[in-house]
NUDRENVEX-802819 format. One record per residue (C-alpha): residue in one letter; x, y, z. Coordinates in pm, whole numbers, padded with zeros to 5 digits, always signed. Example, Ala and Ser with C-alpha at 12.3 -4.5 7.8 and 13.67 -1.06 7.14 Angstrom:
! NUDRENVEX-802819
A+01230-00450+00780;S+01367-00106+00714;
//
This chain:
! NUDRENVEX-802819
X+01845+02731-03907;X+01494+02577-04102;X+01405+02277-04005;X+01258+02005-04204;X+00900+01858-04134;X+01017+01523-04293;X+01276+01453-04012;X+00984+01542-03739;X+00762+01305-03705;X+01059+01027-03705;X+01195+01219-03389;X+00897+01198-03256;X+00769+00882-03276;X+01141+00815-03161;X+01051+00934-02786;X+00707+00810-02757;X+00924+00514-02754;X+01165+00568-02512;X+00879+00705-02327;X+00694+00397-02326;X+01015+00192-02276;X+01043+00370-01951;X+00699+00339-01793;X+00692-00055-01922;X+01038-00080-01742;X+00942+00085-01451;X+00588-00087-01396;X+00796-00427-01453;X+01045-00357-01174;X+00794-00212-00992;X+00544-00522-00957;X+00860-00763-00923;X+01007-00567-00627;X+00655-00572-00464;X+00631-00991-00549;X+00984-01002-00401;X+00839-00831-00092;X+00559-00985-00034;X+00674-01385-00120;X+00957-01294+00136;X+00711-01195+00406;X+00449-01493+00356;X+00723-01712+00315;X+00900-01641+00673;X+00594-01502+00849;X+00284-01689+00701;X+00337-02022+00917;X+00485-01819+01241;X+00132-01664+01241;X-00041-01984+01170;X+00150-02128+01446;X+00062-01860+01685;X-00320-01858+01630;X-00331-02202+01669;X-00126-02174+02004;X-00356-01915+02116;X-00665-02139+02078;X-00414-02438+02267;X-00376-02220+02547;X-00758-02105+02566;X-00792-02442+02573;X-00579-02543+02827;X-00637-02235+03059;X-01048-02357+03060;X-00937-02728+03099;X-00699-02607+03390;X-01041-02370+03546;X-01268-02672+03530;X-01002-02882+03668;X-00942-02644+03969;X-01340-02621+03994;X-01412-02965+04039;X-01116-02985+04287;X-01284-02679+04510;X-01616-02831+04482;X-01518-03170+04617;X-01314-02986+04916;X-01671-02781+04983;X-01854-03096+04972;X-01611-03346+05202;X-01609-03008+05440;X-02001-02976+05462;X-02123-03028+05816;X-02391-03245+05708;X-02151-03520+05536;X-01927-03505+05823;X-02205-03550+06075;X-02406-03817+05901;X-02088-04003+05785;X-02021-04102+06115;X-02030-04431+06120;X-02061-04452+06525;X-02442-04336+06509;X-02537-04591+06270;X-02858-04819+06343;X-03131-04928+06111;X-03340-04652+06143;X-03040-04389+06146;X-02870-04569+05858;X-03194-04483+05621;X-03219-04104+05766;X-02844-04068+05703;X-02914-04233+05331;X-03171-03943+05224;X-03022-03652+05385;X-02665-03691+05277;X-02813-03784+04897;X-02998-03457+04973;X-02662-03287+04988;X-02517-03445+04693;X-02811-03379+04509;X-02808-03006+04605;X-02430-02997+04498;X-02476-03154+04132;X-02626-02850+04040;X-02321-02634+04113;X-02169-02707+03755;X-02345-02808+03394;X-02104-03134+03332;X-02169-03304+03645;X-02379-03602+03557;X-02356-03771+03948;X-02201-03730+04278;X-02125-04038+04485;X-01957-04109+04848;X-01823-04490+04841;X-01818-04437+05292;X-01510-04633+05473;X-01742-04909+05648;X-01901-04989+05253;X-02216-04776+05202;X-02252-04611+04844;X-02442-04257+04901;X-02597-04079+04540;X-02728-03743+04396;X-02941-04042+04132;X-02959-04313+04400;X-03307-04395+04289;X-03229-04428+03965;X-02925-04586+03933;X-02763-04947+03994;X-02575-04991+04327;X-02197-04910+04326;X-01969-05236+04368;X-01619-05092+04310;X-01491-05504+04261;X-01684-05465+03917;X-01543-05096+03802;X-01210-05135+03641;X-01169-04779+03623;X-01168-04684+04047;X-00947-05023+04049;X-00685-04865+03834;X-00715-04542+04069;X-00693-04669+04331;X-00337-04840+04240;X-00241-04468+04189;X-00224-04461+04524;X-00369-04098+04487;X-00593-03920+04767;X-00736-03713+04472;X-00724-03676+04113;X-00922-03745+03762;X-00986-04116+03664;X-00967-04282+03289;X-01289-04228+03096;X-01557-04497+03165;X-01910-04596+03139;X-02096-04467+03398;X-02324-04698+03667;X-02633-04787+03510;X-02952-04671+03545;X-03188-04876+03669;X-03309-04863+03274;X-02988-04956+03183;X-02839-04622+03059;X-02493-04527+03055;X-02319-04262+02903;X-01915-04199+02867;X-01819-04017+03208;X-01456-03928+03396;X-01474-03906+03754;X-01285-03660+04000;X-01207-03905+04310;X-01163-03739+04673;X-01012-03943+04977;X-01165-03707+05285;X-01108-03743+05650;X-01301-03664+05970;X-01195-03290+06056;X-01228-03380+06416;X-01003-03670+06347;X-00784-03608+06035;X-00638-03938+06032;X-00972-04124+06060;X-01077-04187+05705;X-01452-04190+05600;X-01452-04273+05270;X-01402-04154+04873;X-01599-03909+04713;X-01682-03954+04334;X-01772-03704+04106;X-01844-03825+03709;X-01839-03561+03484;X-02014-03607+03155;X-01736-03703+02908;X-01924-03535+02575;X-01919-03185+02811;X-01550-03251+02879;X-01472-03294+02523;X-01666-02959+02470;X-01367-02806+02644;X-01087-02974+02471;X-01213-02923+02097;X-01036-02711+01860;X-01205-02647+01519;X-00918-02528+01283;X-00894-02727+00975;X-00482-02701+00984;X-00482-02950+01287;X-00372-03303+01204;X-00492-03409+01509;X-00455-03390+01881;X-00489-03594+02229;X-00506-03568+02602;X-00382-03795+02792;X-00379-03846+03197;X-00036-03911+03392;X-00078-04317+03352;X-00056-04208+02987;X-00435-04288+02913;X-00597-04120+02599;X-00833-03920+02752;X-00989-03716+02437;X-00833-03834+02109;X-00966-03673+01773;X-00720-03693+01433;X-00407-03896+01375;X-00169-03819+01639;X+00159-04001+01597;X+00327-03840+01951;X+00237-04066+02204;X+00281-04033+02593;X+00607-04270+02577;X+00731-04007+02333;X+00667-03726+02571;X+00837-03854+02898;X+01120-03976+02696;X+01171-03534+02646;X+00947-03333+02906;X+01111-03022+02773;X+01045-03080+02425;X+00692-02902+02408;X+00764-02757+02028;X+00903-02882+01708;X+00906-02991+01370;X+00927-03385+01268;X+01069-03514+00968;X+00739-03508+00814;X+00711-03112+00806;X+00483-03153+01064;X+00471-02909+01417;X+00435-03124+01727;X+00298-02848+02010;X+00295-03037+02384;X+00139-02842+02679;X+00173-03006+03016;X-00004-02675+03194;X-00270-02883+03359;X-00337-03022+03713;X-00341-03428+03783;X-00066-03457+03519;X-00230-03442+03196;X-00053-03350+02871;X-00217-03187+02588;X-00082-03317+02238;X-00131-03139+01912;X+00023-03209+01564;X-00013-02930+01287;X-00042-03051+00911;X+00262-02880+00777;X+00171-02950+00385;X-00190-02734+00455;X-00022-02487+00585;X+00233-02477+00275;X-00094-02548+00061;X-00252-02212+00212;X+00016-01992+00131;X+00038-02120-00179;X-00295-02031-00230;X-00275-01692-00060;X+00048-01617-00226;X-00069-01670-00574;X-00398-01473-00541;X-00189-01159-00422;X+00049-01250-00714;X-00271-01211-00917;X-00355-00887-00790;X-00065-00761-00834;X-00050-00817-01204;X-00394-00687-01279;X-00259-00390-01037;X+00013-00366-01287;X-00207-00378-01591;X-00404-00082-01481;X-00104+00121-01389;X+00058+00067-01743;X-00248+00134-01899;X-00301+00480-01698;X+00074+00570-01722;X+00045+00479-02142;X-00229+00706-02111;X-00046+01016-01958;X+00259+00926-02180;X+00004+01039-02491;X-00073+01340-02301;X+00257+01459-02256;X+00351+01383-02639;X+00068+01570-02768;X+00170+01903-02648;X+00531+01847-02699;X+00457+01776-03063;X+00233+02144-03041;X+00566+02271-02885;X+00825+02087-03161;X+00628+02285-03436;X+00643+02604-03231;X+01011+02534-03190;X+01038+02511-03568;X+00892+02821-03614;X+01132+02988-03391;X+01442+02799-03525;X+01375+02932-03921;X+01515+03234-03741;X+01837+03450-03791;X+02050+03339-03456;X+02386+03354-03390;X+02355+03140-03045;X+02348+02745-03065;X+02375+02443-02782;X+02504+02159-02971;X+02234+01839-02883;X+02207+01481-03051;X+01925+01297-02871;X+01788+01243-03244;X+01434+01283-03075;X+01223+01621-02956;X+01454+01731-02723;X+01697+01813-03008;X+01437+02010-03192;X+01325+02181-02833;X+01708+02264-02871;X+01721+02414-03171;X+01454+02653-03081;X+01612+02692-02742;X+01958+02818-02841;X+01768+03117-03091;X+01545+03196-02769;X+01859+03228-02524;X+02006+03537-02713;X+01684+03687-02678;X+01655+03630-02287;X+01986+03716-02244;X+01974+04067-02390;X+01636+04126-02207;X+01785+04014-01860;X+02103+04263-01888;X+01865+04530-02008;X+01622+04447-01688;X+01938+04401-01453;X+02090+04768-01576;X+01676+04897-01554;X+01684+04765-01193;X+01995+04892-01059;X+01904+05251-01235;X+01572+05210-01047;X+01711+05119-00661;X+01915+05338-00704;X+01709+05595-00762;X+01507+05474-00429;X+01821+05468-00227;X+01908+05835-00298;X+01519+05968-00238;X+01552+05770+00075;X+01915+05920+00187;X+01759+06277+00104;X+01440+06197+00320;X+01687+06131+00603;X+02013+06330+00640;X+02201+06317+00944;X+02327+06630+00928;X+01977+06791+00928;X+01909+06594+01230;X+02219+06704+01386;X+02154+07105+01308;X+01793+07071+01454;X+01919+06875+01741;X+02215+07141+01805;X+01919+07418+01771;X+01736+07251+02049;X+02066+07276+02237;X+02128+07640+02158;X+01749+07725+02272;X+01742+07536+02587;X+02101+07723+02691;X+01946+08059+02614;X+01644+07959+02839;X+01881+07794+03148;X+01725+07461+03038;X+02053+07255+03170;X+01900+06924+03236;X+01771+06976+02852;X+02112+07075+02699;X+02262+06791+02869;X+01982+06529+02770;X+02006+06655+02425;X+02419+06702+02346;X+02429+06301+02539;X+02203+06205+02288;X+02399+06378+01982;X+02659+06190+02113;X+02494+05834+02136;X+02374+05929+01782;X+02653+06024+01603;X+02804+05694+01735;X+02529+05468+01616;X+02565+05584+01265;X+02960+05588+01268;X+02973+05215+01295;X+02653+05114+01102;X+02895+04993+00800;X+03143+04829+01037;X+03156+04496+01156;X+03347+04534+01468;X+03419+04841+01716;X+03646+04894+02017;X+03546+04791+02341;X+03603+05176+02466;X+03333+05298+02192;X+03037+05026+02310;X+03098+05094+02630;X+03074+05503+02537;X+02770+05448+02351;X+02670+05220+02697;X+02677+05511+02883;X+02501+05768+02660;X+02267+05514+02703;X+02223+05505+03004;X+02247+05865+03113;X+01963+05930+02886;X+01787+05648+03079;X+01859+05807+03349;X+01633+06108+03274;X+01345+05860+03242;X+01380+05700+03558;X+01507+05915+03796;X+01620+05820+04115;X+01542+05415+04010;X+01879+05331+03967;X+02248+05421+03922;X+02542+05258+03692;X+02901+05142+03724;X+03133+05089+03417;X+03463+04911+03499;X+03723+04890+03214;X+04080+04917+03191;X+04253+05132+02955;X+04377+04955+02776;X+04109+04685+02787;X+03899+04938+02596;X+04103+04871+02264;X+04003+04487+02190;X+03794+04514+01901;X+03416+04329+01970;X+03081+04276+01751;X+02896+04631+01710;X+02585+04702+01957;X+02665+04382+02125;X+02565+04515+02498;X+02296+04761+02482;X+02035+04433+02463;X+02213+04302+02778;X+02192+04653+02935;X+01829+04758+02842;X+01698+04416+02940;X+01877+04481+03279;X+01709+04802+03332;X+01359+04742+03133;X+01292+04395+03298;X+01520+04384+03574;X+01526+04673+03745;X+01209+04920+03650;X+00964+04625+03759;X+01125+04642+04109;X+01088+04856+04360;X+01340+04902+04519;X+01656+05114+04395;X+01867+05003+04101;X+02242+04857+04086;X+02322+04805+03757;X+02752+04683+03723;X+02946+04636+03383;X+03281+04434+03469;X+03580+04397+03227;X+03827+04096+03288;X+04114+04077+03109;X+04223+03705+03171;X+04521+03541+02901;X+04385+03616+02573;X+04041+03585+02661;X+03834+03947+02775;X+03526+03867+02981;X+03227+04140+03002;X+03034+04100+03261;X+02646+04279+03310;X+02496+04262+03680;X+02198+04425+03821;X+01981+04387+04138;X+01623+04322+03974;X+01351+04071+04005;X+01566+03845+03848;X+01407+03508+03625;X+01360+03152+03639;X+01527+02879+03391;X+01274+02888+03154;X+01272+03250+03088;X+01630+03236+03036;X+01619+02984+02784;X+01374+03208+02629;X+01588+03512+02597;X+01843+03270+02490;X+01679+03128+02169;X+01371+03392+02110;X+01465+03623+01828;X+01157+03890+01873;X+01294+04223+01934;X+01216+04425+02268;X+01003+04642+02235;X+01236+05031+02355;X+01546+04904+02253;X+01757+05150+02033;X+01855+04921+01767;X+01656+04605+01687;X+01862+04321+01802;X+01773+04102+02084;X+02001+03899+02295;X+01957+03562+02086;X+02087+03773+01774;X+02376+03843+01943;X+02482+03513+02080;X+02398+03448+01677;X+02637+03657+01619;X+02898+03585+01840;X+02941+03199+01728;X+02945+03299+01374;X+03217+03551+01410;X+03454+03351+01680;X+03285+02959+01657;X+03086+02774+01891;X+03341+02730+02154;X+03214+03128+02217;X+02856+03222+02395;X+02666+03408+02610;X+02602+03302+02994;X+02296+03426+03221;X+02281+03340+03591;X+01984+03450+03732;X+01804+03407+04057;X+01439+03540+04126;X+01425+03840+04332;X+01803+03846+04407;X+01923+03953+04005;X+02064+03862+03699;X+02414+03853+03537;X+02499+03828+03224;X+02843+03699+03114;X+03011+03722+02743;X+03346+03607+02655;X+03565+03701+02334;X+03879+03649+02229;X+04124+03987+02308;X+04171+04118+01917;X+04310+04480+01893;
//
């Protein structure tokens, strides 16, 4: 059928459009499924993982603020314990000239102590009968707890330890003070517990403390510390949860105001304090936001270069399709009698066209290569059949027979007609599916009276079978791989002599054959192997393997159908196989 040009280049140009229209429609879904995607995962993960780094840094925070709690606790119990303080704070010694000794040596200790740890800025012991003891006594104003506001409030505690609100420390005798909190100890004689001997003070420099407590992340509204009397110990930020707010719920350690804001409450400290921090919900929006459209972004330009590679390849399939259309129309101003009816009104119809003239041609060249084929294997298959014709093995075989009688060779004539016989019943049921049980088990013993020969005096062989057991039909060459693995791998490797048992049961409609032998026997994992390994023993007559025939089995009868080994090392193996009786 000709073809004219004028109606070509309208088809095409018709499916660089739907071409085009696909890739734009796929790059559009695409980049939305991927925005879809992605919004759904900033939107419900985004502030979850906000939340969570913050929380990490709370609880770094807290776990150091609880460690420098516990320290200053452990370094008050070493000092109150020291056997210098408990010697010299006795106030039963005390004279004029012992009072100033026990001044400078117990100052000594303090001193030696305020070392231990960076934020200690003094150590004091306010003694039971009055006297005020100092790491900086020579530098420093005298103690007078009446004028410290701070140890009053303590003190009304009722506490025999515990941290203090933040106040100005005791001036120097420049007049210096800095911000301080002091750890206050209540110890005791430890030869009298209930005899008290006075408080020791520890101030800790306030700026170090906040050191501690500071969180840098720009998504924190603001956060606060504050003692068990409710006292703001560090404050930085608006916080709008106050202490009241907090003992009024205990429990309530997260949530999420009215405001959009998260409230996160840690009370993981010792003396009672509570950790308060408020988390600017709007940033955090603000952030994603801002994350969300600069992936957004990507994605598009993403998008842009994927359409403009795909438009790309879209001209690169064209091209040679429009080489192939005018091919096509060559081929279709042909005489064909052939046709596929197509109206895609674009290339494909042309590629049609051409098509349906080609097919005749293919056609008559495939039935001519077909017939050329069969001719030729079958020429193959007859040169093979000539190569090997049983019945020239048989008459050389039978010649052998005839020679070894005239020489008295018995044990030869007997070898040789047994193996005639296992022979000529191979190749009778090479085309069959199925045999009787009474012709295996013949071929069986061929078998093994030709094994015999090779290993004489290793074993001997019992076959068990009803008569008329012997007619169920079963699977071809199903037990010589259960019988020369017996002998092969089982018996030969032993030394001792050979037992080697083949059991019929006849049982309802089910027949059970049953392969025993007296060899080194295997473990589990051999077995499995045999079970599943399809690589053919090397001796065996025919090349099928114990796995084939299990194969075999559950295709033929179903899965309900298999073969059993029970084996122990060094006592034997049996080998079980039941069928369903079929005559």
């Amino acid at each position: 059928m000709p073809i004219r040009n004028g109606s070509t280049h309208k088809k095409i140009k018709g499916l660089k459009r739907k071409l085009m229209s696909l890739v734009w429609t796929t790059v559009i879904i695409f980049m939305t499924i991927i925005i879809i995607i992605m919004t759904y995962n900033y939107i419900t993960l985004f502030e979850q993982r906000r939340i969570n780094d913050i929380s990490n840094q709370m609880n770094r925070v807290c776990n150091e603020t609880k460690f420098f709690q516990s320290l200053m606790d452990n370094v008050s119990k070493q000092i109150v314990a020291d056997v210098t303080v408990q010697e010299l704070m006795d106030t039963s010694m005390d004279s004029k000239g012992i009072s100033l000794y026990k001044r400078r040596k117990v100052n000594d200790v303090l001193a030696s102590f305020s070392h231990v740890v960076d934020p200690i800025q003094e150590i004091m012991i306010y003694s039971a009968d009055g006297m005020t003891y100092s790491s900086q006594s020579t530098i420093r104003s005298p103690f007078n707890p009446e004028e410290n506001e701070w140890y009053l409030n303590y003190k009304k505690k009722g506490q025999t330890c515990g941290f203090t609100e933040v106040h100005k420390s005791i001036a120097m005798t420049s007049g210096y003070t800095e911000d301080v909190i002091s750890y206050v100890m209540t110890f005791y004689d430890v030869k009298n517990p209930k005899k008290e001997m006075g408080e020791l003070i520890i101030n800790i420099s306030y700026l170090d403390l906040i050191s501690l407590l500071k969180i840098d992340n720009e998504l924190i509204k603001g956060m606060c510390v504050y003692d068990s009397n409710g006292n703001e110990i560090y404050i930085n930020g608006d916080v709008q949860y106050d202490y009241v707010a907090y003992v009024n719920n205990p429990e309530k350690l997260f949530y999420k105001n009215k405001a959009g804001d998260y409230i996160m409450v840690s009370n993981d400290f010792n003396d009672g304090w509570v950790f308060v921090m408020e988390i600017s919900g709007e940033k955090i929006r603000n952030e994603l936001y801002k994350v969300l459209a600069e992936y957004i972004v990507v994605i598009i330009l993403l998008g842009v270069v994927i359409l403009l590679i795909l438009q790309r390849f879209v001209q690169r399939i064209v091209t040679p399709i429009n080489q192939l259309t005018n091919s096509v129309i060559a081929v279709g101003n042909g005489d064909f009698d052939t046709k596929v009816e197509v109206h895609t009104n674009d290339e494909i119809e042309l590629l049609a066209d051409g098509f349906n003239h080609m097919v005749v041609d293919i056609q008559t060249l495939m039935r001519e290569s077909v017939e050329n084929e069969k001719i030729k294997r079958k020429m193959t298959v007859d040169n093979l059949m000539n190569q090997i014709n049983p019945h020239f093995i048989y008459n050389t075989l039978n010649s052998i027979v005839y020679m070894a009688k005239s020489e008295g060779k018995e044990d030869i004539v007997k070898f040789t007609n047994t193996f005639i016989s296992l022979l000529q019943g191979t190749l009778k049921i090479q085309d069959s599916v199925y045999v009787t049980l009474g012709e295996e088990l013949k071929n069986i013993e061929n078998y093994l009276t030709l094994q015999l020969y090779r290993y004489s005096n290793r074993f001997d062989f019992v076959i068990d079978c009803k008569e008329e057991d012997s007619l169920c039909l079963v699977p071809k060459i199903m037990l010589e791989p259960m019988v020369e693995n017996a002998i092969f791998h089982g018996i030969a490797p032993k030394d001792e002599f050979g037992h080697l048992v083949i059991n019929v049961i006849h049982e309802d409609e089910i027949i059970k054959i049953i392969v025993s032998d007296n060899g080194v026997g295997m473990d589990r994992d051999m077995i499995e192997k045999i079970l599943v390994d399809t690589e053919v023993p090397k001796g065996g007559i025919h090349k099928i393997g114990i796995s084939n025939v299990r194969k075999r089995i559950k295709q033929i009868y179903g899965e309900e159908y298999d073969i059993e080994i029970d084996s122990k090392p060094g006592v034997g193996t049996q080998v079980s196989v039941s069928l369903p009786y079929r005559t």
